[in-house]
Every structure is written in C-alpha cells, then in structure tokens.
C-alpha positions in Angstrom: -0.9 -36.2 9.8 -3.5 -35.2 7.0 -3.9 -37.0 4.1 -2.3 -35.9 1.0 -1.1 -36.0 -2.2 2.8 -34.6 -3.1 3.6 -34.4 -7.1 7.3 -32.5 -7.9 8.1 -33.4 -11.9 10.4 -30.5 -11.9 14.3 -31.6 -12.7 16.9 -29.8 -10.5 20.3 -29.2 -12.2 22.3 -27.6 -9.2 26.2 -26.6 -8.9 28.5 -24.4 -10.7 28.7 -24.5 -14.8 25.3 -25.9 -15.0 23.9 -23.3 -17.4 25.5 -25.1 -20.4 22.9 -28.2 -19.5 20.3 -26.3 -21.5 21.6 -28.0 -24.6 20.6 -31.4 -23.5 17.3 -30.1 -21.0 15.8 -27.7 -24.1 13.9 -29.6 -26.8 16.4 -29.7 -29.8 13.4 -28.4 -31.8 11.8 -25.7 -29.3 11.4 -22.2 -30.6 12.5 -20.5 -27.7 11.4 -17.2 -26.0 14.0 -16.1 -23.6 12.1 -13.8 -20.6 14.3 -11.2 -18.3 13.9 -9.0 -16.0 16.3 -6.1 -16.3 19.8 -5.5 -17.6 21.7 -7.0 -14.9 21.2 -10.8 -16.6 22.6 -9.1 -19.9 25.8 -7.3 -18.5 26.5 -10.4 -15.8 27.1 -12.5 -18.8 24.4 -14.9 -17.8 22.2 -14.2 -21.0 25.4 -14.7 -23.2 25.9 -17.9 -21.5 22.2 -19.3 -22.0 22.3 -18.2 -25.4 25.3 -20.3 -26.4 23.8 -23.2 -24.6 20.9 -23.2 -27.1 23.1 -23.5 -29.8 21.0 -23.5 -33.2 17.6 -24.0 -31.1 15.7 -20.2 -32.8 15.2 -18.0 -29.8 14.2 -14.4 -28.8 14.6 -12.7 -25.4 12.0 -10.5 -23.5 13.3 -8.1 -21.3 11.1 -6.0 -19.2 9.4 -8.1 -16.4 9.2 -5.7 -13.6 10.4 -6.7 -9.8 6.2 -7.2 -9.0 5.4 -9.3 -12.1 2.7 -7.0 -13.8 -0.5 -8.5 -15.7 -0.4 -5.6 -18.0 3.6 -6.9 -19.2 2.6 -10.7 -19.1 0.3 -10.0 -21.6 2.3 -8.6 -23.7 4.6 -10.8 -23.9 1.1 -13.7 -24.7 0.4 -11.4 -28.2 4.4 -12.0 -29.0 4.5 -15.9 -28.1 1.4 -16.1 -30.1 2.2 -14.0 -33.2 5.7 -15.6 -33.1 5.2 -19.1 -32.7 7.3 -19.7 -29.4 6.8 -23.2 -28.2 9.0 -23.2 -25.1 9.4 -20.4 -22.4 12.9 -20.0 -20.8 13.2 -17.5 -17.4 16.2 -16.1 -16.4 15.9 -14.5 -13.5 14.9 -15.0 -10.0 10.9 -15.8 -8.5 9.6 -12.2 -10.4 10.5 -13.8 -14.0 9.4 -17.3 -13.3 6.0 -16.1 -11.9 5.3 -14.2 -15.0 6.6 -16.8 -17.3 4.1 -19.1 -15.4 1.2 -17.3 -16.0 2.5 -16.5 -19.7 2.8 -20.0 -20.1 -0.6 -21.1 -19.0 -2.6 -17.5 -21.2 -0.8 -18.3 -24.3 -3.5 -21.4 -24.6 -6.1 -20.0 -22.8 -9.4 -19.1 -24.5 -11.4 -15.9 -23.2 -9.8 -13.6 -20.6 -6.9 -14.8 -19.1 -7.5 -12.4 -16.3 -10.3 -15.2 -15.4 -7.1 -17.2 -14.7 -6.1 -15.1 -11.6 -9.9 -14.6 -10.4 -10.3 -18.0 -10.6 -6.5 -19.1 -8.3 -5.9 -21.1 -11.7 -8.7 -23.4 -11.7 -9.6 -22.8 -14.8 -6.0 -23.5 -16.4 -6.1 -27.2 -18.7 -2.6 -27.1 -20.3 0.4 -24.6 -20.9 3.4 -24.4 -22.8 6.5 -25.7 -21.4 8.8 -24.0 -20.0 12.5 -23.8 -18.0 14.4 -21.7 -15.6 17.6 -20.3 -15.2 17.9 -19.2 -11.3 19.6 -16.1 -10.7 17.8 -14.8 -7.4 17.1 -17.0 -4.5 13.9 -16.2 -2.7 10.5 -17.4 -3.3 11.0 -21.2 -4.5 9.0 -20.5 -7.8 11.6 -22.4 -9.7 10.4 -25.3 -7.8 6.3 -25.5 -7.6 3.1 -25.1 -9.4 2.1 -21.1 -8.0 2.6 -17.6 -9.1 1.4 -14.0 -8.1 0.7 -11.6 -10.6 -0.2 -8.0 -10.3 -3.3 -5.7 -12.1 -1.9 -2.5 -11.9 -5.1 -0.7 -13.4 -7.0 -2.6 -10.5 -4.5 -2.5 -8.5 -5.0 -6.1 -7.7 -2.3 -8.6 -6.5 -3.6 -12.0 -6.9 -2.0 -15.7 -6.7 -2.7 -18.9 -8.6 -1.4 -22.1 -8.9 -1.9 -25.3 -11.0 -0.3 -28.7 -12.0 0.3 -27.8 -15.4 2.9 -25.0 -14.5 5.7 -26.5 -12.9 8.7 -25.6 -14.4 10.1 -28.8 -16.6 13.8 -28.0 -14.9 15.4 -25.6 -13.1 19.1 -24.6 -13.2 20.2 -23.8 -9.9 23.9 -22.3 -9.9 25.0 -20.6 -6.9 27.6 -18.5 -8.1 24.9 -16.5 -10.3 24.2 -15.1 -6.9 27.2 -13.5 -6.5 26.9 -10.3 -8.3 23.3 -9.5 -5.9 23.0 -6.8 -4.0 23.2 -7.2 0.2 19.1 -6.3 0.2 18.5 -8.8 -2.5 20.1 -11.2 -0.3 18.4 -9.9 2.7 15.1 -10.2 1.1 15.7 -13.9 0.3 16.7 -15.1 3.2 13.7 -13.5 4.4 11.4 -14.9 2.1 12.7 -18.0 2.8 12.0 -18.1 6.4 8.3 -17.0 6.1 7.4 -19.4 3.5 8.8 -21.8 5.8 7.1 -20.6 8.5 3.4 -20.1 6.8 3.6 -24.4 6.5 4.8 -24.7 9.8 3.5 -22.4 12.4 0.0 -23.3 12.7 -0.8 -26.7 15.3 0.3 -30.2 15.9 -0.6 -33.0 13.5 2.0 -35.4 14.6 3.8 -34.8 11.6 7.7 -34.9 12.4 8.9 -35.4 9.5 7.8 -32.2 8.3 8.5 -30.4 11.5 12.2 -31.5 11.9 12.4 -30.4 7.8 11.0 -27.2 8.5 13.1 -26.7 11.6 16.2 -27.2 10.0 15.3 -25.0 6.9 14.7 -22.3 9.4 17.8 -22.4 11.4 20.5 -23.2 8.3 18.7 -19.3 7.1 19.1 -18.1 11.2 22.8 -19.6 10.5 23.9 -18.0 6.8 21.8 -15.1 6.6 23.9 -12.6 9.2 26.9 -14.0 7.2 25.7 -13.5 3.8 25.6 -9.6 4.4 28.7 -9.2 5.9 31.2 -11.2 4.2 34.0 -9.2 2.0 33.7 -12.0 -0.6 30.7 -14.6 -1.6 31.2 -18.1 -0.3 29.8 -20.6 -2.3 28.9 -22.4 0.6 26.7 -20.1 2.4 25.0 -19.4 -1.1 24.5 -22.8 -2.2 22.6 -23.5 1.0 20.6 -20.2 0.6 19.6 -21.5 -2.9 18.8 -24.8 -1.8 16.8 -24.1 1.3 15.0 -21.0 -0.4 13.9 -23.7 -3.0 12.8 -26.4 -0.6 11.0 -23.9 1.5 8.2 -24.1 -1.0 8.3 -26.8 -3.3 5.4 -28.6 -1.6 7.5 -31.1 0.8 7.4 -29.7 4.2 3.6 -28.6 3.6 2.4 -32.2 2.4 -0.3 -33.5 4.9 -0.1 -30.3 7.7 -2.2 -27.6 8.0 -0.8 -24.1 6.0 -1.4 -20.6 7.4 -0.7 -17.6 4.4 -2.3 -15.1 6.2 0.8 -12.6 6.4 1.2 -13.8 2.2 -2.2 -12.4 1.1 -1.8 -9.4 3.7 1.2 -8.6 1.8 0.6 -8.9 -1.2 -1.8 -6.1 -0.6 0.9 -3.8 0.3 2.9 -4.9 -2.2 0.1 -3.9 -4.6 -0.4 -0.8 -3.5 2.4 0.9 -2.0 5.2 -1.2 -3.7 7.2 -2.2 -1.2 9.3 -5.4 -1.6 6.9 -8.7 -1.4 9.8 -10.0 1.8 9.6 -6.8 3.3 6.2 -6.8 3.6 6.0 -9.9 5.5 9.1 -8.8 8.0 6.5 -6.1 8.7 3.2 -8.4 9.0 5.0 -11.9 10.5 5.6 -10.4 13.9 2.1 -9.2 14.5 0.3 -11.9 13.4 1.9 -14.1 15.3 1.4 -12.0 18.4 -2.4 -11.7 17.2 -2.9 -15.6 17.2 -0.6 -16.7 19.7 -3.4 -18.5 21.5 -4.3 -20.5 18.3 -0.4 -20.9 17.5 0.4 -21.5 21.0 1.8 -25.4 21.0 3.5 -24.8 17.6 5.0 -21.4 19.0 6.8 -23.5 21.8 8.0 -25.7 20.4 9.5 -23.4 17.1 10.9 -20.9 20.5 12.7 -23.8 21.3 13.6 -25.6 18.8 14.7 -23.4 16.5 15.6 -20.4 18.6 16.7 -22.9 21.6 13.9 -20.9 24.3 13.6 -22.9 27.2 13.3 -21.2 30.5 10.1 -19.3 31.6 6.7 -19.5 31.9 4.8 -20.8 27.9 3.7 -17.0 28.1 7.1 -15.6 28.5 8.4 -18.4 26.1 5.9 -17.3 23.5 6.6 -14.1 23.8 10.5 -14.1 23.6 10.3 -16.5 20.3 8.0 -13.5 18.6 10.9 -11.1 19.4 13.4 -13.0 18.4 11.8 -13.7 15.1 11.4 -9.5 14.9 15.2 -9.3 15.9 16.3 -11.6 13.6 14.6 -9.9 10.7 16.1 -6.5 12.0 19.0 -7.8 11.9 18.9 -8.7 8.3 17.8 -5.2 7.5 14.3 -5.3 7.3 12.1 -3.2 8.9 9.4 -4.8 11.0 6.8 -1.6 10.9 4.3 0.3 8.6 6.0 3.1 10.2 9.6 3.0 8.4 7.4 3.1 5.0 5.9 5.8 6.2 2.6 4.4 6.2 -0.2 5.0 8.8 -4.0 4.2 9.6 -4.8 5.2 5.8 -2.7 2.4 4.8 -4.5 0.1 7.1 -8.4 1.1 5.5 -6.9 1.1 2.4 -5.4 -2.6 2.7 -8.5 -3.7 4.5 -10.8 -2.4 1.7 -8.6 -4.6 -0.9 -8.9 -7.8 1.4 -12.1 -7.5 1.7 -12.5 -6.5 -2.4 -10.8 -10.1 -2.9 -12.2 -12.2 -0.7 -9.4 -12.0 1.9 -12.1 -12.2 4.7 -11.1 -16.1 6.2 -7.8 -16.8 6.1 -5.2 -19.0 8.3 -5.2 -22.2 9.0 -8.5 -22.2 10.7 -10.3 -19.5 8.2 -10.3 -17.6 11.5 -8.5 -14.3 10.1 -11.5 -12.3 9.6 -11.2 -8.5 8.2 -10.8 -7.4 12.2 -8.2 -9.9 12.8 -6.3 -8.3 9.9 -7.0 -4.8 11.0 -5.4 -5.4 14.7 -2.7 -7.2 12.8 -1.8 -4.0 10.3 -2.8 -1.7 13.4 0.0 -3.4 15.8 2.4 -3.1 12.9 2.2 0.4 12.5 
C-alpha cells in the first residue's frame, strides 16, 4: 500500500427531514447566497423548505447553473457575491451545482484571473468562502471531496481542479429528494458511481484490501439497485438511500487513499462532454469498455480478480475471464440505458480528431495510472468505441 494522507472535514447529515438542520449547520450570522440549477428545486418544494430553515439568516438564490457547470455562469455569479456581500454559499442541487459553487467559492477571493484557477488544477487556490450543500441528485460524490470540473465554453475547454480549501463544510443528504428524478437521471448516477469507483480500483495490486473489499462492495450494491431503481412503480427509500450513500463514498477520497488511481476514461470524457454535450456518465459508459479492453495487459491482475469478485467469473482461461468481465461491465451499462458507443451519438472519426486535438491542447498526453495513455492510446480507445 502507498503511503498517504486522507483528510474528510465535511459533516454528513443523512436521512429524511434533514433539510431543516440548516438552522443549526448555517452560521446564525452568514449572508447567504442560495445557488440552483433549474426550476425543478423551486416547484419540488425543496427551495421553500431551505429557505424556512434559514430563518432570519439574509439570503438570495441563484438560479441558472447549467447541467455542465459553465465558467462563463460561475463568474457571474463571483461579480454578485462580491457586489453583494455573500459570506456563505449554499448548493441545492446535485454534483453540477456543487461543482460551480466550488469554484465560485474559491474566485470570489482570488486575485487576477480566476481562469488561472482551472489551468493551474487549483494550485493556486489559498482560501475560499464557505460553503454547504443540499443533495438533490446522486451521482458524482462532489458533496463529499475537495474537486470540481468546470467548463470554458468560448474555449471550449472542460477542465478539473481540486483543493483542500473547498470541501463542502456539510452536506445534507436526504434520500427522498431523489424521488421526483427522472429514470435517466438515475441511470446516470448509478453509472457515475460505478466508474468513479472503478477509476480508484482498476489499475494493479498494492496489497491494499481494505480498499479493495470497499470498492468491491460499492460496485456490486450499484450492480444490485441500479436495474431496480428504473423499474420500480414507486421509489423505495432503501434502494435510494444506498444509491446516495455509495455514490458519495465512491469519491470522497476513502477507497483511493494509498492505491494507484487511473482517470483516463474522466479526462477522455470530459472532452466529449465539452464538445458535443453529451451527459458527463454517458460519456464514460461509452469510453470504460474500451479502455479497459485497450489496457487489459496492464489491468490484467486487477481485471481478474474485479471478474470475479464482483461479477462472480470464475471458469476459463485469465483471457477468456478478462474478456467476459469487460462485457459484462458493457452489459451492465446497457442495461441501465446507456449507450456504450460514439455511434448512438452519432459521432464518427471527426469526433475522434477533434477529441484528440483537445487532449492534446490540455495536456491530456500521459494519463492512467502508469502515465502510459499517450495520444495513440486514446485514439484506439475513441476508435474502438465508435
């Protein structure tokens, strides 16, 4: 196991009714900007709801943070924090909102471009204003760590950062706010989910079971709930309180302290994302698959033994074994209606030059787990996924 160090300050308030905690979590003092994405956390009720939490506490609410968190939006909402004196940032919404709402937090302070922010992965951050979140949307654990991705529409640039100062100083995670989500929301989280998950732990052996058996049971409870999740007639707050829960451990730093990390299929989607805005999970149903059958000889100890453990492969030759865990990983994304090639975006080899030009415009040219992903890795990757 590698050495490392694991820091998590951020308080978890789970379970039903949770939202009217923000009167004792929220500084009785805070001047409070409320940010949103669209309409749906007005007409759910969950804005009314926050809003009566705060009680006297002054407060505003932003609405407008798209699905892709934009750089152009973020900074608008910086000039209204600043000209308005907000001292304390609230998200309502799902990993979209939160991202934003970190980076707004961390430019409101910042002195010069914040853009520097996002070329610099957030280096360059030295404090931010606090901030809280409200989960509505279960996907990409943002309500948990310290990392964001925001979007440059004029460059089209898609671009992540992270940094100790932007953890979120609670999160409120009620499972019944899921309830009103559409089935490809759903999908999409469960999907998310599962590749964060497996970005930590598909890459080689450290002797690190601890992590493993975590990561192993993070992956099958999603295998478990996420066929259910679309086809019941009614939510069960069982299956979504363990969606919420494992979507939020997936990536709050636990099963990827002291093993190697992969990210590959992330920063390949977040190119298409970028430019052909497709869905950030939907994106990585498509690339997963065909990076794994790309670097199955660098994967190939860690690919057994996730074939069967988590998808219970045990007969055949380590090829055949190899080979049947990659399809069932593809299945099981299927499954959960996501399509697993360029093809069903109906995106061909102009897509692949195009994403390969923006790896290669951001520095995307050594990634994985052993910096082995050059530009041609990526561009038989993309090519096999068409």
């Amino acid at each position: 196991m590698k050495n490392f160090d694991f820091y998590n300050p951020t308080h978890i308030a789970f379970g039903k009714d949770r939202i009217g905690d923000l009167a004792q979590l929220v500084p009785a003092t805070a001047k409070v900007l409320i940010l949103v994405g669209g309409a749906s956390a007005e007409k759910t009720g969950t804005l009314a709801q926050v809003r009566q939490a705060l009680g006297a506490r002054i407060h505003s609410t932003f609405s407008g943070i798209e699905a892709n968190p934009s750089f152009e939006t973020a900074m608008q909402t910086v000039e209204m924090v600043r000209e308005q004196g907000f001292d304390f940032l609230l998200a309502v919404g799902g990993g979209s909102v939160i991202d934003a709402t970190k980076f707004i937090a961390a430019a409101v302070p910042f002195e010069g471009d914040a853009w520097d922010i996002l070329l610099k992965f957030g280096g360059n951050i030295t404090q931010a204003l606090p901030f809280g979140v409200v989960l509505t949307l279960p996907a990409t654990g943002s309500e948990m760590n310290h990392g964001a991705v925001i979007t440059r529409h004029a460059l089209g640039a898609k671009l992540p950062f992270r940094s100790r100062h932007v953890y979120p100083q609670f999160a409120i995670l009620d499972p019944t706010k899921t309830y009103t989500l559409p089935a490809k929301q759903l999908a999409n989280g469960v999907v998310d989910a599962f590749v964060h998950t497996v970005e930590q732990y598909l890459t080689y052996p450290v002797n690190a079971p601890v992590q493993d058996r975590f990561a192993e049971g993070l992956l099958q409870t999603l295998i478990e709930i996420g066929p259910r999740l679309l086809s019941a007639a009614e939510p069960d707050y069982d299956d979504r309180a363990n969606l919420v829960w494992t979507a939020t451990l997936a990536l709050n730093g636990l099963i990827g302290a002291g093993v190697p990390q992969d990210w590959a299929t992330h920063m390949i989607g977040h190119e298409l994302t970028a430019k052909y805005n497709i869905d950030h999970a939907r994106t990585l149903a498509v690339v997963l698959p065909a990076m794994l059958q790309e670097r199955r000889a660098q994967k190939h100890d860690k690919l057994l033994q996730y074939g069967q453990r988590v998808w219970g492969i045990q007969s055949g030759s380590d090829e055949q074994r190899i080979t049947a865990a990659i399809e069932a990983t593809r299945d099981f994304f299927e499954r959960m209606g996501l399509p697993t090639r360029l093809s069903a975006y109906d995106l061909g080899q102009d897509a692949v030059d195009l994403v390969l030009a923006q790896l290669q415009a951001h520095g995307m040219t050594q990634l994985g787990e052993h910096g082995d992903v050059s530009l041609e890795v990526s561009r038989r990757v993309l090519e096999a996924a068409l």
